[in-house]
VEXDREN-2710 file (C-alpha; in Angstrom, 1 decimal):
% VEXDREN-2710
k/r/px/py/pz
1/UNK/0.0/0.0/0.0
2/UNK/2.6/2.3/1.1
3/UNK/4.6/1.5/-1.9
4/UNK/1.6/2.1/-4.3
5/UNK/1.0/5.8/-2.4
6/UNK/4.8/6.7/-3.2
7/UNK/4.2/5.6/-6.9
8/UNK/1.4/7.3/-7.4
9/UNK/3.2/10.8/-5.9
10/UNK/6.0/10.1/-8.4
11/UNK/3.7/10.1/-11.3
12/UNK/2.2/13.1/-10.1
13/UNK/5.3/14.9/-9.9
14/UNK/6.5/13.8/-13.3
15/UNK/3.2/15.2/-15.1
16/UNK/4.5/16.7/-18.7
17/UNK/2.5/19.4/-19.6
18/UNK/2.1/20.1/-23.3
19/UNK/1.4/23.9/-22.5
20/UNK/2.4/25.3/-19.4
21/UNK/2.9/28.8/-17.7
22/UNK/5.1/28.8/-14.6
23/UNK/5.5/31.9/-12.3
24/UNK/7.5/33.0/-9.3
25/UNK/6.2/35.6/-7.6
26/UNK/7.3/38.1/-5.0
27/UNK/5.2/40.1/-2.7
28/UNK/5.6/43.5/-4.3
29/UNK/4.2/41.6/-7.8
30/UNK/7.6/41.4/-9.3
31/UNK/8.4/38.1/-10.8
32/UNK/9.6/35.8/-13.2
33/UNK/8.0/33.3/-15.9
34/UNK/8.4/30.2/-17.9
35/UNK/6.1/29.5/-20.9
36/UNK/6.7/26.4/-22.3
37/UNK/4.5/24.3/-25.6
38/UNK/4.0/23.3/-28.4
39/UNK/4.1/25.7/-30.9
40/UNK/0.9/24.6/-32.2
41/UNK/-1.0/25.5/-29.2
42/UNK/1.0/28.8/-28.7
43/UNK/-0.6/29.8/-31.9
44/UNK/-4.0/28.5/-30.6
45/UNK/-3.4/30.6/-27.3
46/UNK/-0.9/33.6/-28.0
47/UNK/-1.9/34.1/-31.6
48/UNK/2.2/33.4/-32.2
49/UNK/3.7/32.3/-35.3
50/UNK/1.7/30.8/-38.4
51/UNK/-0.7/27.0/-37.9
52/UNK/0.8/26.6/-41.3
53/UNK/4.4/26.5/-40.0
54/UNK/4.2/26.9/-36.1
55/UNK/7.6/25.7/-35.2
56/UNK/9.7/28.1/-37.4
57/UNK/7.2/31.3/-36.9
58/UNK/6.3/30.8/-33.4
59/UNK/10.1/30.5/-32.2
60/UNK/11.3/33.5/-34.3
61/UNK/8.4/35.9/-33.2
62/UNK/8.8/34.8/-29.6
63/UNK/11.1/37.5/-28.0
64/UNK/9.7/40.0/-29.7
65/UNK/5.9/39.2/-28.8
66/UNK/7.1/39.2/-24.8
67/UNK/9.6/42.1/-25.7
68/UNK/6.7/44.1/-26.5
69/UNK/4.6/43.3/-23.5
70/UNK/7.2/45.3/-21.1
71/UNK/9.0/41.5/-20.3
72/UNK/12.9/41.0/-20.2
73/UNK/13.1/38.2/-22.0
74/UNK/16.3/35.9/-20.4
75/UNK/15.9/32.8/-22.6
76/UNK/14.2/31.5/-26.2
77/UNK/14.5/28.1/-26.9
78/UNK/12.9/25.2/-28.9
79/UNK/13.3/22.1/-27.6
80/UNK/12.3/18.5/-28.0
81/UNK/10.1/15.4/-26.3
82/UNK/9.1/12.6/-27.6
83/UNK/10.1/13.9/-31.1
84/UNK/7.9/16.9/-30.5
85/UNK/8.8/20.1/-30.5
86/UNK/8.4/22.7/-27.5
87/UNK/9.3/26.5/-27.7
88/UNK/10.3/27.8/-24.6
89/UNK/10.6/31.4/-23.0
90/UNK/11.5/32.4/-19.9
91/UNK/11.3/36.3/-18.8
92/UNK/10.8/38.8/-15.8
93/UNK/7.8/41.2/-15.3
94/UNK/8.1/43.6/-13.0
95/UNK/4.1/43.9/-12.3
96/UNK/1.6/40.6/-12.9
97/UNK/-1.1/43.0/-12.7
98/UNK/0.0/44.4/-15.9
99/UNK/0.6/41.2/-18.2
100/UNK/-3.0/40.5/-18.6
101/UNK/-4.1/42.0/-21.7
102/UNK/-0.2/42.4/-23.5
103/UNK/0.6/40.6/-26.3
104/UNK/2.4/38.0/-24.6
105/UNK/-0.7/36.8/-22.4
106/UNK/-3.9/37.5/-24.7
107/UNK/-5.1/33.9/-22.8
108/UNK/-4.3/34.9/-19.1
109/UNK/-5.9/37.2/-16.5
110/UNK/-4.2/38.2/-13.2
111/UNK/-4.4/40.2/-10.4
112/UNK/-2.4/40.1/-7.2
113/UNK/-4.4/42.9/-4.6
114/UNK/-3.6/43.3/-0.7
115/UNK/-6.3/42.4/1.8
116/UNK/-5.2/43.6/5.2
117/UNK/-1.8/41.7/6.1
118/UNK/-2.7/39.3/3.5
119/UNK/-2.3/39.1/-0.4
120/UNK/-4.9/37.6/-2.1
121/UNK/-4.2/36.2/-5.9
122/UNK/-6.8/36.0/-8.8
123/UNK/-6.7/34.7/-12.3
124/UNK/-8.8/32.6/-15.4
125/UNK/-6.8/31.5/-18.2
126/UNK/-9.2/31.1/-21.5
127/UNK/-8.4/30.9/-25.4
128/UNK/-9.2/34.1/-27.1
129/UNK/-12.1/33.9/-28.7
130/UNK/-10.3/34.9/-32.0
131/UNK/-7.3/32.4/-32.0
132/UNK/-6.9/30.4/-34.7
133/UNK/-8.5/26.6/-34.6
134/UNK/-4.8/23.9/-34.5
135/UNK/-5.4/20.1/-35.6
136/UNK/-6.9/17.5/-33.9
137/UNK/-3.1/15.7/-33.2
138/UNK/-2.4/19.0/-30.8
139/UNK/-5.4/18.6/-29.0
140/UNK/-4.2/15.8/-26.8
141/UNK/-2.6/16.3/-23.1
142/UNK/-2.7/18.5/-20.0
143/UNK/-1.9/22.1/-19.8
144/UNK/-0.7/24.3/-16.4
145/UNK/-0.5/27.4/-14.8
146/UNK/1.9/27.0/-12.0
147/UNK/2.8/29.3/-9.1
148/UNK/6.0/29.5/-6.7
149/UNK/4.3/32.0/-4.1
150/UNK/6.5/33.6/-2.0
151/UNK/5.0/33.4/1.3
152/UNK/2.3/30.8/3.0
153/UNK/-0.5/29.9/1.5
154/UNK/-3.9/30.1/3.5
155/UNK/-6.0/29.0/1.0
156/UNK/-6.4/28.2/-2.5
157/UNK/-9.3/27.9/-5.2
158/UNK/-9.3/24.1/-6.8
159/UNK/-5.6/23.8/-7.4
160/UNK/-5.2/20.6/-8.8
161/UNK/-2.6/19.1/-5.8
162/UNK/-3.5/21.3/-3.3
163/UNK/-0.5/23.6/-2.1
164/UNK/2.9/21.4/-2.6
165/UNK/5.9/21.7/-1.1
166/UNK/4.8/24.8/1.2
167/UNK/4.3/27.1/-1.0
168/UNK/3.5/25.9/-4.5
169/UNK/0.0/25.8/-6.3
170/UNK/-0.9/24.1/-9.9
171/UNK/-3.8/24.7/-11.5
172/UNK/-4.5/22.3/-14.4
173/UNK/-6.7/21.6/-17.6
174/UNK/-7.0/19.6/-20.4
175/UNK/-5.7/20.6/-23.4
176/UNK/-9.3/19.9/-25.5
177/UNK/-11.4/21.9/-23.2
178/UNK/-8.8/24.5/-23.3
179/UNK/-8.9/24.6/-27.2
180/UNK/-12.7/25.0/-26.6
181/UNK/-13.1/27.8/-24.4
182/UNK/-13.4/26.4/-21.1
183/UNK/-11.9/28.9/-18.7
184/UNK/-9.7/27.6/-15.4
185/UNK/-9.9/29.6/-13.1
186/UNK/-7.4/29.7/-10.0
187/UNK/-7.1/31.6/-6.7
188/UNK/-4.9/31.8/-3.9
189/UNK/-4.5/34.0/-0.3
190/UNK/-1.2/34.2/1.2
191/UNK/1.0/36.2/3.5
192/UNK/2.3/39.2/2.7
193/UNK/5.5/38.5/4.5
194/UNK/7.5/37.1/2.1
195/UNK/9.1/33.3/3.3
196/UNK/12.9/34.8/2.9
197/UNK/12.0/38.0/4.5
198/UNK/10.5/36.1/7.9
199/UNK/13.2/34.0/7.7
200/UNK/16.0/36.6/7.6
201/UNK/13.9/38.7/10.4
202/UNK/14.2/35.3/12.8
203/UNK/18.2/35.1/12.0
204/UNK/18.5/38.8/12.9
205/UNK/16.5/38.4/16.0
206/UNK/18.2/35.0/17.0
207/UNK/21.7/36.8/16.7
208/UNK/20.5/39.8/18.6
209/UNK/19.3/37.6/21.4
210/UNK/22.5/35.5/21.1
211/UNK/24.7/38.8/21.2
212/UNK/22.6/40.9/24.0
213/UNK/22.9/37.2/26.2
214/UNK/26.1/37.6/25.4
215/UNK/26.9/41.2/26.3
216/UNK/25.2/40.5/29.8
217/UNK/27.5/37.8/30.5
218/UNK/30.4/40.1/30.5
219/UNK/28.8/43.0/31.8
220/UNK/27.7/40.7/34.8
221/UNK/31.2/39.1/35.2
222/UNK/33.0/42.4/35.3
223/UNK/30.5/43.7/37.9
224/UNK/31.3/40.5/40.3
225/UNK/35.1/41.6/39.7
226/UNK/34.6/44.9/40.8
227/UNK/32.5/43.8/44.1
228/UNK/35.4/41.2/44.7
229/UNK/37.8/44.7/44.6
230/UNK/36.0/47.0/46.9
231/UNK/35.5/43.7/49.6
232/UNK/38.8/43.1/49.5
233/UNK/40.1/47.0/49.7
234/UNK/40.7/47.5/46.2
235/UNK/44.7/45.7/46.9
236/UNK/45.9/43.4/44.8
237/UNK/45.7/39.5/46.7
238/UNK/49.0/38.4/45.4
239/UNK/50.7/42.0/47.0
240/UNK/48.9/41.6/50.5
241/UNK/50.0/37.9/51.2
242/UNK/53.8/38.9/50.0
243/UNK/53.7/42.0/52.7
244/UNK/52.1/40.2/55.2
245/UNK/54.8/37.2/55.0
246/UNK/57.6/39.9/55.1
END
Protein backbone atom coordinates (compact mmCIF):
# COMPACT_ATOMS: atom_id res chain seq x y z
CA UNK A 1 0.00 0.00 0.00
CA UNK A 2 2.58 2.34 1.15
CA UNK A 3 4.56 1.45 -1.90
CA UNK A 4 1.56 2.11 -4.35
CA UNK A 5 1.01 5.77 -2.45
CA UNK A 6 4.80 6.68 -3.23
CA UNK A 7 4.21 5.59 -6.88
CA UNK A 8 1.37 7.33 -7.43
CA UNK A 9 3.24 10.79 -5.86
CA UNK A 10 6.04 10.14 -8.36
CA UNK A 11 3.73 10.11 -11.32
CA UNK A 12 2.16 13.08 -10.06
CA UNK A 13 5.31 14.93 -9.88
CA UNK A 14 6.47 13.84 -13.30
CA UNK A 15 3.19 15.16 -15.08
CA UNK A 16 4.47 16.72 -18.73
CA UNK A 17 2.49 19.37 -19.60
CA UNK A 18 2.09 20.09 -23.26
CA UNK A 19 1.35 23.89 -22.49
CA UNK A 20 2.37 25.27 -19.39
CA UNK A 21 2.86 28.78 -17.73
CA UNK A 22 5.06 28.80 -14.64
CA UNK A 23 5.51 31.86 -12.33
CA UNK A 24 7.46 32.98 -9.30
CA UNK A 25 6.24 35.65 -7.59
CA UNK A 26 7.28 38.08 -5.04
CA UNK A 27 5.24 40.07 -2.69
CA UNK A 28 5.61 43.54 -4.29
CA UNK A 29 4.21 41.56 -7.76
CA UNK A 30 7.62 41.38 -9.28
CA UNK A 31 8.42 38.07 -10.79
CA UNK A 32 9.63 35.77 -13.17
CA UNK A 33 7.97 33.31 -15.92
CA UNK A 34 8.40 30.20 -17.87
CA UNK A 35 6.15 29.51 -20.87
CA UNK A 36 6.74 26.39 -22.31
CA UNK A 37 4.48 24.28 -25.62
CA UNK A 38 3.96 23.29 -28.40
CA UNK A 39 4.13 25.68 -30.92
CA UNK A 40 0.89 24.63 -32.20
CA UNK A 41 -0.99 25.52 -29.24
CA UNK A 42 0.99 28.79 -28.72
CA UNK A 43 -0.59 29.76 -31.87
CA UNK A 44 -3.96 28.50 -30.55
CA UNK A 45 -3.39 30.60 -27.26
CA UNK A 46 -0.93 33.60 -27.97
CA UNK A 47 -1.94 34.10 -31.62
CA UNK A 48 2.20 33.37 -32.21
CA UNK A 49 3.68 32.27 -35.35
CA UNK A 50 1.66 30.75 -38.37
CA UNK A 51 -0.75 27.03 -37.95
CA UNK A 52 0.84 26.62 -41.32
CA UNK A 53 4.36 26.50 -40.03
CA UNK A 54 4.19 26.93 -36.07
CA UNK A 55 7.60 25.73 -35.25
CA UNK A 56 9.68 28.07 -37.40
CA UNK A 57 7.16 31.33 -36.92
CA UNK A 58 6.29 30.85 -33.38
CA UNK A 59 10.07 30.48 -32.20
CA UNK A 60 11.28 33.53 -34.28
CA UNK A 61 8.45 35.87 -33.20
CA UNK A 62 8.80 34.81 -29.55
CA UNK A 63 11.05 37.52 -28.03
CA UNK A 64 9.73 39.97 -29.70
CA UNK A 65 5.94 39.19 -28.78
CA UNK A 66 7.11 39.24 -24.77
CA UNK A 67 9.60 42.12 -25.66
CA UNK A 68 6.68 44.07 -26.50
CA UNK A 69 4.58 43.31 -23.49
CA UNK A 70 7.19 45.29 -21.09
CA UNK A 71 8.96 41.55 -20.28
CA UNK A 72 12.95 41.00 -20.16
CA UNK A 73 13.13 38.15 -21.96
CA UNK A 74 16.26 35.95 -20.45
CA UNK A 75 15.89 32.79 -22.55
CA UNK A 76 14.21 31.52 -26.19
CA UNK A 77 14.48 28.07 -26.87
CA UNK A 78 12.93 25.18 -28.88
CA UNK A 79 13.33 22.07 -27.59
CA UNK A 80 12.27 18.45 -28.04
CA UNK A 81 10.14 15.44 -26.27
CA UNK A 82 9.12 12.58 -27.65
CA UNK A 83 10.05 13.90 -31.13
CA UNK A 84 7.89 16.89 -30.54
CA UNK A 85 8.77 20.13 -30.47
CA UNK A 86 8.39 22.72 -27.49
CA UNK A 87 9.27 26.50 -27.67
CA UNK A 88 10.33 27.83 -24.56
CA UNK A 89 10.62 31.45 -23.03
CA UNK A 90 11.50 32.37 -19.89
CA UNK A 91 11.30 36.29 -18.79
CA UNK A 92 10.80 38.78 -15.77
CA UNK A 93 7.80 41.20 -15.33
CA UNK A 94 8.07 43.64 -13.00
CA UNK A 95 4.06 43.95 -12.33
CA UNK A 96 1.61 40.56 -12.85
CA UNK A 97 -1.09 43.02 -12.67
CA UNK A 98 0.02 44.41 -15.95
CA UNK A 99 0.64 41.19 -18.23
CA UNK A 100 -3.02 40.51 -18.63
CA UNK A 101 -4.07 42.03 -21.65
CA UNK A 102 -0.22 42.44 -23.54
CA UNK A 103 0.56 40.59 -26.27
CA UNK A 104 2.44 37.96 -24.59
CA UNK A 105 -0.66 36.85 -22.37
CA UNK A 106 -3.90 37.52 -24.72
CA UNK A 107 -5.14 33.91 -22.81
CA UNK A 108 -4.29 34.92 -19.09
CA UNK A 109 -5.88 37.18 -16.46
CA UNK A 110 -4.23 38.17 -13.24
CA UNK A 111 -4.36 40.19 -10.39
CA UNK A 112 -2.41 40.10 -7.20
CA UNK A 113 -4.36 42.86 -4.61
CA UNK A 114 -3.59 43.28 -0.71
CA UNK A 115 -6.25 42.44 1.83
CA UNK A 116 -5.24 43.63 5.20
CA UNK A 117 -1.79 41.66 6.13
CA UNK A 118 -2.67 39.33 3.50
CA UNK A 119 -2.29 39.09 -0.45
CA UNK A 120 -4.95 37.63 -2.11
CA UNK A 121 -4.19 36.24 -5.92
CA UNK A 122 -6.79 36.02 -8.83
CA UNK A 123 -6.74 34.69 -12.33
CA UNK A 124 -8.83 32.63 -15.42
CA UNK A 125 -6.78 31.54 -18.21
CA UNK A 126 -9.20 31.11 -21.46
CA UNK A 127 -8.44 30.91 -25.42
CA UNK A 128 -9.24 34.11 -27.12
CA UNK A 129 -12.14 33.89 -28.71
CA UNK A 130 -10.31 34.94 -31.97
CA UNK A 131 -7.33 32.41 -32.00
CA UNK A 132 -6.87 30.40 -34.73
CA UNK A 133 -8.51 26.60 -34.62
CA UNK A 134 -4.80 23.92 -34.52
CA UNK A 135 -5.41 20.14 -35.57
CA UNK A 136 -6.91 17.53 -33.92
CA UNK A 137 -3.06 15.74 -33.21
CA UNK A 138 -2.39 18.98 -30.75
CA UNK A 139 -5.45 18.60 -29.03
CA UNK A 140 -4.15 15.81 -26.78
CA UNK A 141 -2.65 16.28 -23.08
CA UNK A 142 -2.72 18.54 -19.95
CA UNK A 143 -1.93 22.11 -19.84
CA UNK A 144 -0.73 24.30 -16.43
CA UNK A 145 -0.47 27.39 -14.82
CA UNK A 146 1.91 26.96 -11.97
CA UNK A 147 2.79 29.31 -9.13
CA UNK A 148 6.03 29.52 -6.74
CA UNK A 149 4.33 31.99 -4.13
CA UNK A 150 6.47 33.57 -1.98
CA UNK A 151 5.00 33.44 1.33
CA UNK A 152 2.27 30.85 2.98
CA UNK A 153 -0.51 29.86 1.50
CA UNK A 154 -3.87 30.12 3.46
CA UNK A 155 -6.03 28.97 1.04
CA UNK A 156 -6.42 28.23 -2.49
CA UNK A 157 -9.29 27.85 -5.19
CA UNK A 158 -9.34 24.15 -6.78
CA UNK A 159 -5.65 23.84 -7.43
CA UNK A 160 -5.20 20.55 -8.81
CA UNK A 161 -2.55 19.07 -5.81
CA UNK A 162 -3.46 21.26 -3.32
CA UNK A 163 -0.45 23.58 -2.08
CA UNK A 164 2.86 21.36 -2.56
CA UNK A 165 5.87 21.71 -1.15
CA UNK A 166 4.78 24.79 1.16
CA UNK A 167 4.26 27.12 -1.02
CA UNK A 168 3.49 25.95 -4.55
CA UNK A 169 -0.02 25.80 -6.29
CA UNK A 170 -0.91 24.09 -9.94
CA UNK A 171 -3.78 24.70 -11.54
CA UNK A 172 -4.49 22.32 -14.43
CA UNK A 173 -6.73 21.57 -17.64
CA UNK A 174 -7.01 19.56 -20.44
CA UNK A 175 -5.69 20.64 -23.40
CA UNK A 176 -9.26 19.91 -25.51
CA UNK A 177 -11.39 21.88 -23.19
CA UNK A 178 -8.78 24.47 -23.35
CA UNK A 179 -8.85 24.58 -27.20
CA UNK A 180 -12.66 24.97 -26.63
CA UNK A 181 -13.07 27.83 -24.44
CA UNK A 182 -13.39 26.42 -21.13
CA UNK A 183 -11.87 28.87 -18.70
CA UNK A 184 -9.68 27.57 -15.40
CA UNK A 185 -9.89 29.60 -13.06
CA UNK A 186 -7.37 29.75 -10.05
CA UNK A 187 -7.11 31.60 -6.71
CA UNK A 188 -4.93 31.78 -3.93
CA UNK A 189 -4.51 33.98 -0.31
CA UNK A 190 -1.22 34.23 1.17
CA UNK A 191 0.99 36.17 3.47
CA UNK A 192 2.31 39.18 2.69
CA UNK A 193 5.53 38.52 4.51
CA UNK A 194 7.52 37.07 2.10
CA UNK A 195 9.08 33.33 3.28
CA UNK A 196 12.92 34.79 2.93
CA UNK A 197 12.01 38.00 4.47
CA UNK A 198 10.53 36.13 7.87
CA UNK A 199 13.24 33.99 7.72
CA UNK A 200 16.00 36.63 7.65
CA UNK A 201 13.95 38.67 10.37
CA UNK A 202 14.22 35.27 12.80
CA UNK A 203 18.15 35.09 12.03
CA UNK A 204 18.47 38.76 12.86
CA UNK A 205 16.47 38.36 15.99
CA UNK A 206 18.17 34.96 17.02
CA UNK A 207 21.67 36.80 16.72
CA UNK A 208 20.53 39.77 18.57
CA UNK A 209 19.32 37.62 21.41
CA UNK A 210 22.53 35.51 21.10
CA UNK A 211 24.73 38.82 21.22
CA UNK A 212 22.63 40.85 23.96
CA UNK A 213 22.94 37.20 26.23
CA UNK A 214 26.13 37.55 25.40
CA UNK A 215 26.85 41.18 26.27
CA UNK A 216 25.25 40.55 29.83
CA UNK A 217 27.50 37.85 30.48
CA UNK A 218 30.42 40.09 30.47
CA UNK A 219 28.79 43.02 31.82
CA UNK A 220 27.74 40.69 34.84
CA UNK A 221 31.21 39.06 35.24
CA UNK A 222 32.98 42.43 35.27
CA UNK A 223 30.46 43.71 37.85
CA UNK A 224 31.28 40.50 40.29
CA UNK A 225 35.12 41.59 39.69
CA UNK A 226 34.64 44.88 40.82
CA UNK A 227 32.49 43.82 44.13
CA UNK A 228 35.35 41.24 44.72
CA UNK A 229 37.79 44.73 44.61
CA UNK A 230 36.01 47.00 46.86
CA UNK A 231 35.55 43.68 49.64
CA UNK A 232 38.81 43.08 49.47
CA UNK A 233 40.06 47.05 49.71
CA UNK A 234 40.73 47.53 46.24
CA UNK A 235 44.70 45.74 46.86
CA UNK A 236 45.93 43.44 44.80
CA UNK A 237 45.75 39.46 46.72
CA UNK A 238 49.00 38.44 45.42
CA UNK A 239 50.73 41.95 47.01
CA UNK A 240 48.88 41.58 50.51
CA UNK A 241 50.02 37.94 51.18
CA UNK A 242 53.81 38.88 49.99
CA UNK A 243 53.74 42.02 52.74
CA UNK A 244 52.13 40.22 55.19
CA UNK A 245 54.84 37.23 55.01
CA UNK A 246 57.58 39.86 55.10
Amino acid sequence: MLLALALLAGLRACVAYEYEHEFWLRTDGSGSVQVTGRPALWAAFKALGGTDDPERTATREARSLFERSGLRVRRVALTHRAGRPYLLVAADFADVNRLAGTPAFPDLRLSLRREGERLRLEGEWRRPEAAPEVAERDRDGQMAVRFHLPSRVYEHRNAAEGVERGNIVTWRQVVAHGLDGEALLLGALMDSRSILGSTVMLFGAAIGLAVTLLALGLWLMVRRGRKGLERGGGQDPTNRSTSGLA
